[in-house]
C-alpha positions in Angstrom: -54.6 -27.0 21.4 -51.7 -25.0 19.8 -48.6 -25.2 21.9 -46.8 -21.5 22.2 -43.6 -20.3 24.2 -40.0 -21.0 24.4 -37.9 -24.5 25.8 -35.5 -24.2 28.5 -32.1 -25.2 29.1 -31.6 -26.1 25.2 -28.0 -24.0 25.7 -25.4 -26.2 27.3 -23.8 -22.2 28.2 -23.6 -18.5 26.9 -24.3 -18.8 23.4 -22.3 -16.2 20.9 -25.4 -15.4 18.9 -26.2 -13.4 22.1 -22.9 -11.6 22.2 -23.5 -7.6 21.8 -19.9 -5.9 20.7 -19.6 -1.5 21.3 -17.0 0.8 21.5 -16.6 4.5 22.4 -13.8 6.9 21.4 -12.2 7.7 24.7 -11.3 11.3 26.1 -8.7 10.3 28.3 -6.6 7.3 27.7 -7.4 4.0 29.1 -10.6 5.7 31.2 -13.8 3.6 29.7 -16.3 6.6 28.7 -19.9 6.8 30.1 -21.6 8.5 27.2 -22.8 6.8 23.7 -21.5 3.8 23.0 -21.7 2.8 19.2 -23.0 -1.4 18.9 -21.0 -2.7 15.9 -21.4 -5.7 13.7 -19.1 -9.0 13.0 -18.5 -12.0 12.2 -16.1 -13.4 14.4 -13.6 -11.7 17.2 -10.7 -13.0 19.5 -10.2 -10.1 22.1 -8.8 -12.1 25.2 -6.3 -11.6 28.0 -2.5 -12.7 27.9 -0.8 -12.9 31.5 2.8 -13.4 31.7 4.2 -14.7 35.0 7.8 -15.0 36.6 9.6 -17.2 39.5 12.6 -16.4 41.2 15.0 -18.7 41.2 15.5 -19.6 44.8 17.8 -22.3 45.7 15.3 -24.7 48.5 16.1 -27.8 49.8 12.1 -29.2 48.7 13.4 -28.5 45.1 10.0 -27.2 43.5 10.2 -23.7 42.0 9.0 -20.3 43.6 5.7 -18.6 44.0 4.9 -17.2 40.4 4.3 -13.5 40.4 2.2 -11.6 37.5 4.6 -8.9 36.1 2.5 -8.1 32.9 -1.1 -8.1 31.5 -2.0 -7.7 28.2 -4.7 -7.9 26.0 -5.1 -8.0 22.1 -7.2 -9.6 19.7 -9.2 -9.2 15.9 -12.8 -8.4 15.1 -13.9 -9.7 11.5 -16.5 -8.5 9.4 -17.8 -8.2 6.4 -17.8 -4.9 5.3 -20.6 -2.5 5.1 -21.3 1.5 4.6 -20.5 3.0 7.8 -20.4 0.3 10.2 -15.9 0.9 10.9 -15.7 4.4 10.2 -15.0 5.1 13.8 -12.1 2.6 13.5 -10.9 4.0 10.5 -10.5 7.3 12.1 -8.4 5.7 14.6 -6.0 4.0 12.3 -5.7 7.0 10.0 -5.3 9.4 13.5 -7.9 11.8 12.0 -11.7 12.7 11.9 -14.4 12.4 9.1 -15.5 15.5 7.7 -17.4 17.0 4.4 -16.1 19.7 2.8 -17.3 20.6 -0.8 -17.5 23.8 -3.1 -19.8 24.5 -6.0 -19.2 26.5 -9.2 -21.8 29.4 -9.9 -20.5 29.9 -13.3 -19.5 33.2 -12.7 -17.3 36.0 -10.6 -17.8 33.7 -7.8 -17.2 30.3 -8.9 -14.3 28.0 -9.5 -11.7 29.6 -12.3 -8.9 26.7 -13.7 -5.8 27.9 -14.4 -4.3 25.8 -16.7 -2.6 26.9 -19.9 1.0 26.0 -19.4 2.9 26.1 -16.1 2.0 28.8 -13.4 4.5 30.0 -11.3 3.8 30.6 -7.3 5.8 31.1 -4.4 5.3 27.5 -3.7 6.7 26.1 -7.1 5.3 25.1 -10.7 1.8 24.0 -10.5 -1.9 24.1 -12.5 -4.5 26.5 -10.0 -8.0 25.9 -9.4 -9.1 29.3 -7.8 -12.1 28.6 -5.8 -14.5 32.2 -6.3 -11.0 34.3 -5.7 -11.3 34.4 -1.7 -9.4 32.5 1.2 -9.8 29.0 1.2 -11.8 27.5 4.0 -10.0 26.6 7.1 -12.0 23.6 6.6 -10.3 22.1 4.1 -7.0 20.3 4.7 -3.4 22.3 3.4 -2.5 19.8 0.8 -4.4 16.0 0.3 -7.6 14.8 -2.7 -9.6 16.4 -4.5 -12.6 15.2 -6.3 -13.2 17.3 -9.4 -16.7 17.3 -11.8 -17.6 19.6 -14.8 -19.7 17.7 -17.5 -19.4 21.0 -18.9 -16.2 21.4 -19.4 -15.1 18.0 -20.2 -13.9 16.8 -16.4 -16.0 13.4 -14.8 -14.4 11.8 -11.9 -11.0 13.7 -11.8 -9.2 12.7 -8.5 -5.7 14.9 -8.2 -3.5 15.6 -5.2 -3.3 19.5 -4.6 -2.1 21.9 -1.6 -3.0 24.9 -0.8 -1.0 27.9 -1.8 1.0 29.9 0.7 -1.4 32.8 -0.1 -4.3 30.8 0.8 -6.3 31.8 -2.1 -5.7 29.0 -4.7 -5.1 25.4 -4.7 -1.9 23.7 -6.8 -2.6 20.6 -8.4 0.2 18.7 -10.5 0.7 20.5 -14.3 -0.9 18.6 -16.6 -4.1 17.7 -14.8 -6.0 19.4 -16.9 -5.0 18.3 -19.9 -8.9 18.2 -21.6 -8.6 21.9 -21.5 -6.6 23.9 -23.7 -7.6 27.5 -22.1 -7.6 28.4 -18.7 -11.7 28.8 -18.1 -13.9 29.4 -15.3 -16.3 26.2 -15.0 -20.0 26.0 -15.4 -22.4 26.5 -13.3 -23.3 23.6 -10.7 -19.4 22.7 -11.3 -18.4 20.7 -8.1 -14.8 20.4 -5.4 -15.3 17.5 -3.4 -12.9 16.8 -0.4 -11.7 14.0 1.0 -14.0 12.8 3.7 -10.8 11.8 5.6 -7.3 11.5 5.4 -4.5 10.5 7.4 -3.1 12.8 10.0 -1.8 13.6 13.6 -5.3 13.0 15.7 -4.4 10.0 18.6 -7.4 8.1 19.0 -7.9 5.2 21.7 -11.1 3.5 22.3 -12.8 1.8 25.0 -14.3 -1.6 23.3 -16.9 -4.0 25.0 -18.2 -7.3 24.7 -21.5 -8.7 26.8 -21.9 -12.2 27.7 -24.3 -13.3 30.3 -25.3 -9.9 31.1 -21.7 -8.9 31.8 -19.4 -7.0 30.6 -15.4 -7.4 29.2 -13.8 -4.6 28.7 -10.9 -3.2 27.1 -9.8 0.1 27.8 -7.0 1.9 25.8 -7.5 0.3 22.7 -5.6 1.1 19.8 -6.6 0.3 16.5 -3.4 -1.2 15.2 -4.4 -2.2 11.4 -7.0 -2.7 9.3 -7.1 -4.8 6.2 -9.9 -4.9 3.6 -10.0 -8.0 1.2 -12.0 -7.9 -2.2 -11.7 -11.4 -3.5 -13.5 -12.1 -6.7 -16.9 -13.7 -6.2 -16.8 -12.9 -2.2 -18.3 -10.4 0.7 -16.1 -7.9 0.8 -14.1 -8.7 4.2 -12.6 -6.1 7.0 -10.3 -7.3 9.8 -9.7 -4.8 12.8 -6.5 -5.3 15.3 -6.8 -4.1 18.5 -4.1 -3.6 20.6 -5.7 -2.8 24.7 -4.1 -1.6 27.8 -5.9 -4.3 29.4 -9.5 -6.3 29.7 -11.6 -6.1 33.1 -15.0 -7.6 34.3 -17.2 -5.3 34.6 -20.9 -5.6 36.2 -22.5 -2.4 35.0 -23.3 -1.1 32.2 -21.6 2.6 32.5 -23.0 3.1 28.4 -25.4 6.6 28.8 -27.2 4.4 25.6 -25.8 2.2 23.0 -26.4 3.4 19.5 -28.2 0.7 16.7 -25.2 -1.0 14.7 -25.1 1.1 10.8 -27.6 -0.8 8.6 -26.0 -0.2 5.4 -25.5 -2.9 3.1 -22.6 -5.6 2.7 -20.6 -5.0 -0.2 -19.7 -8.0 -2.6 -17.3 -8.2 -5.6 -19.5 -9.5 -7.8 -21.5 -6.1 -8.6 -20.7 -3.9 -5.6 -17.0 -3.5 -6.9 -16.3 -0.5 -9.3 -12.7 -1.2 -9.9 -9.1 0.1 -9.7 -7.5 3.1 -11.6 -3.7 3.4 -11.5 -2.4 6.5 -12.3 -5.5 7.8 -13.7 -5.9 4.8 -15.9 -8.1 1.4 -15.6 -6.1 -1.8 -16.3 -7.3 -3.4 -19.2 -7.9 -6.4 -17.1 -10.2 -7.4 -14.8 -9.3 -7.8 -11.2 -9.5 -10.6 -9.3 -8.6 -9.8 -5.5 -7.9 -6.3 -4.3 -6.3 -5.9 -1.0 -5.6 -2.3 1.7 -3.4 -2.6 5.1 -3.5 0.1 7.3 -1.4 -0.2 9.7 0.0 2.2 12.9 4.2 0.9 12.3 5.4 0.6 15.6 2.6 1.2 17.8 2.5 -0.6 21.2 1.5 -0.6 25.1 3.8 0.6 27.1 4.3 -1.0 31.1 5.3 0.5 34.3 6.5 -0.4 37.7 3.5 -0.8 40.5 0.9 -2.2 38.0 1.0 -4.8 35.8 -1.4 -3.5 32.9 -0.8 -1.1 30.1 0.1 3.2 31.5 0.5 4.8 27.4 0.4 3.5 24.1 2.9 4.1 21.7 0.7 4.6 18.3 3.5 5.1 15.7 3.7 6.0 12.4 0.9 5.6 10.1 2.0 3.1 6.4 -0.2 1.8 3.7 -0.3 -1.2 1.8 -1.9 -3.2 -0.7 -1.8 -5.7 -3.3 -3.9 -6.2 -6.7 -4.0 -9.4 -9.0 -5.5 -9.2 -12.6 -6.0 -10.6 -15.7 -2.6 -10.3 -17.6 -3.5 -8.2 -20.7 -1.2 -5.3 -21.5 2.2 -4.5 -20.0 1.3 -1.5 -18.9 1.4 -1.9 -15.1 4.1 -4.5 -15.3 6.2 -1.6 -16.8 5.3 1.2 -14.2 6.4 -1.3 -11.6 10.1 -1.5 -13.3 10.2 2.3 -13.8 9.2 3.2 -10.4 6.2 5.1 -10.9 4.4 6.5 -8.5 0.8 7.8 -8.5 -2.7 7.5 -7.5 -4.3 4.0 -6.8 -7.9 4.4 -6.3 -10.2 1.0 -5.2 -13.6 1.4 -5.3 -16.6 -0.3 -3.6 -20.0 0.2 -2.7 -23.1 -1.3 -1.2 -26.4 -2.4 -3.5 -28.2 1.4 -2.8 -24.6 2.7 -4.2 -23.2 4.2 -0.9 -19.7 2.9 -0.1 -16.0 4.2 -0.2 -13.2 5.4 -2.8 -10.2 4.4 -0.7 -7.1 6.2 -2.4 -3.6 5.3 -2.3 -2.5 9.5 -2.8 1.2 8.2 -3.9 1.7 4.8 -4.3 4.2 2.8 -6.2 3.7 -1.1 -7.8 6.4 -3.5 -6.4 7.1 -7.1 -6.8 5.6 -7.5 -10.5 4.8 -11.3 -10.8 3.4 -13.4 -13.8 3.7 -17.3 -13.0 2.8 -20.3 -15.1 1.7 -22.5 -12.5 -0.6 -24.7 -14.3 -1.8 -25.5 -17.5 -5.6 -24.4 -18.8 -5.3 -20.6 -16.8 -5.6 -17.5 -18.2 -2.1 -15.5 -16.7 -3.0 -13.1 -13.5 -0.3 -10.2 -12.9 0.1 -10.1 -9.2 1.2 -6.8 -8.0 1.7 -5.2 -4.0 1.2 -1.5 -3.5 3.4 0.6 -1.5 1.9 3.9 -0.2 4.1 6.9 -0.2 3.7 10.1 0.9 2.5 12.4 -1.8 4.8 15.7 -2.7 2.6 18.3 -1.0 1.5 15.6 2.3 -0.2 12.5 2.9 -0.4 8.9 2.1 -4.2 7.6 2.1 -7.7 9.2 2.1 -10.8 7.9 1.7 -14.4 9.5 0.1 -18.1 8.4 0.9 -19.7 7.3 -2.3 -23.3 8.3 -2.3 -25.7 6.9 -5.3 -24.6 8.6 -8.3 -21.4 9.7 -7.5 
């Protein structure tokens, strides 16, 4: 006879295959929402409690010390990952202080469509800068006053042409840096099916705390509150690309029920891997003439922390500080190039690049950075010399330090 159905008690306790990990965006602070909550994925996550205690220092003739009293509870913690299309977008709109978005705008070749002003310097109220005049009416109030632009014209000579820009003080054009356009030698309205493409998000002023929960044994942990605190992304040659979250939580409570209107399936997009997910690095506009071997982003919220109160001993406002970008790139030592912009202090655009195997993923831009702390280091014999550099994100002349665009197949 065949022999079907399960074993019991093979688990000496909760097992963390089992564990199920959500979050929600929270409309007040610290007040766990009942609506959608999104499941996420991971590989490994420390979220736990931290209680610190006190004793008065009574003078007794037993000599033992005083009742302990709780005067503080905290919580923090990391969730790992490996990183995949969509799965920490919510999280990265909570470290940048922003929301996702798609704005775009298409050329019809004519009247209407997207005219480049570009033939020496043009003069507007708001300084010397190339135009790109978007079908001569107001710009949308959807896109952001200054931040990245995408810009494609096969026509005309432009692929892939990521520039700053802001929006003019007469809301018809926007300003880009003079010489963007430097393929052009006429100012010319682009071709038909020419396209503007927008960052998807960038940083900004948007507070964002969320309510995250883990389920074990068909209860539930919860921290309230939570502020994303950083997030780092590690592209290490011949890995998974990896994703570490810090969480920074009012507090963490037992809860019984499940208060989720529904829990939404984890993002099924694929893990991206260096090995033929990665589409490289450009450094002010250029692509270093050797290949990169680990590729690093830390977003971080500087300063942010939970602030305490008399008459309860968890978490009453977060503090969620300033938002600061960082990096760090190593690569095979070929050129001085990027050596020398270190020692000269240039500043620029630092785009990394990485998708998933159906080509959706992320162009995660660093809007002004500067290269500090050029290293080359003979540390062994039999190596081939890797030029180790860290990134510094700056704000950028007309606003903003970091945006990031969806890559779809294709683009």
């Amino acid at each position: 006879m065949a022999f079907t159905g399960a074993t019991a008690g093979i688990a000496a306790g909760a097992q963390t295959n089992d564990t199920v990990l959500d979050w929600a965006l929270e409309a007040t602070y610290k007040t766990p929402p009942t609506g959608n909550y999104q499941q996420g994925r991971f590989t490994a996550e420390t979220l736990s409690r931290q209680e610190t205690t006190a004793r008065p220092l009574e003078i007794n003739t037993v000599k033992e010390v005083s009742q302990s009293v709780v005067t503080q509870i905290a919580a923090s913690g990391r969730i790992s990952g490996a990183l995949s299309t969509g799965t920490y977008d919510d999280f990265l709109a909570g470290v940048l202080g922003s929301d996702w978005s798609a704005v775009s705008a298409t050329s019809s070749g004519g009247t209407d469509g997207v005219y480049i002003q570009c033939f020496g310097e043009s003069n507007t109220a708001d300084g010397k800068a190339e135009l790109i005049v978007i079908g001569g009416a107001n710009i949308t109030s959807e896109i952001p006053k200054s931040g990245f632009l995408i810009l494609n014209s096969t026509t005309d000579n432009i692929s892939d042409l990521y520039l700053p820009y802001f929006i003019t003080s007469d809301k018809k054009r926007l300003g880009v840096p003079n010489g963007s356009f430097s393929m052009l030698n006429k100012d010319v309205v682009l071709a038909s099916g020419a396209t503007i493409t927008f960052a998807n998000i960038q940083n900004g002023g948007t507070d964002k705390t969320y309510t995250i929960r883990k389920k074990i044994l068909g209860k539930y942990l919860m921290y309230p509150g939570s502020v994303i605190n950083q997030m780092q992304f590690t592209f290490a040659q011949g890995q998974f690309a990896q994703i570490e979250v810090d969480v920074l939580p009012a507090n963490e409570l037992l809860s019984d029920t499940d208060i989720a209107a529904s829990v939404l399936l984890a993002p099924s997009g694929n893990v991206h891997n260096t090995v033929d997910n990665f589409l490289g690095v450009s450094i002010f506009g250029v692509t270093p003439a050797g290949c990169v071997t680990n590729a690093s982003i830390t977003l971080a919220r500087s300063g942010s922390k939970v602030d305490y109160g008399n008459g309860h001993a968890d978490g009453c406002s977060a503090e969620l500080g300033q938002f600061q970008a960082t990096g760090s790139l190593s690569l095979y030592f070929r050129t001085w190039d990027q050596y020398q912009a270190a020692l000269a202090g240039t500043q620029g655009p630092v785009i990394i690049k990485s998708v998933d195997n159906t080509g959706n993923g992320y162009a995660f831009v660093f809007i002004n950075a500067a290269l500090r702390n050029p290293q080359l280091q003979t540390d062994s014999v039999n190596k081939t010399y890797e030029l180790k550099l860290d990134i510094e994100g700056n704000p950028a002349a007309y606003g903003e330090t970091f945006a990031i665009f969806r890559l779809a197949p294709g683009s």
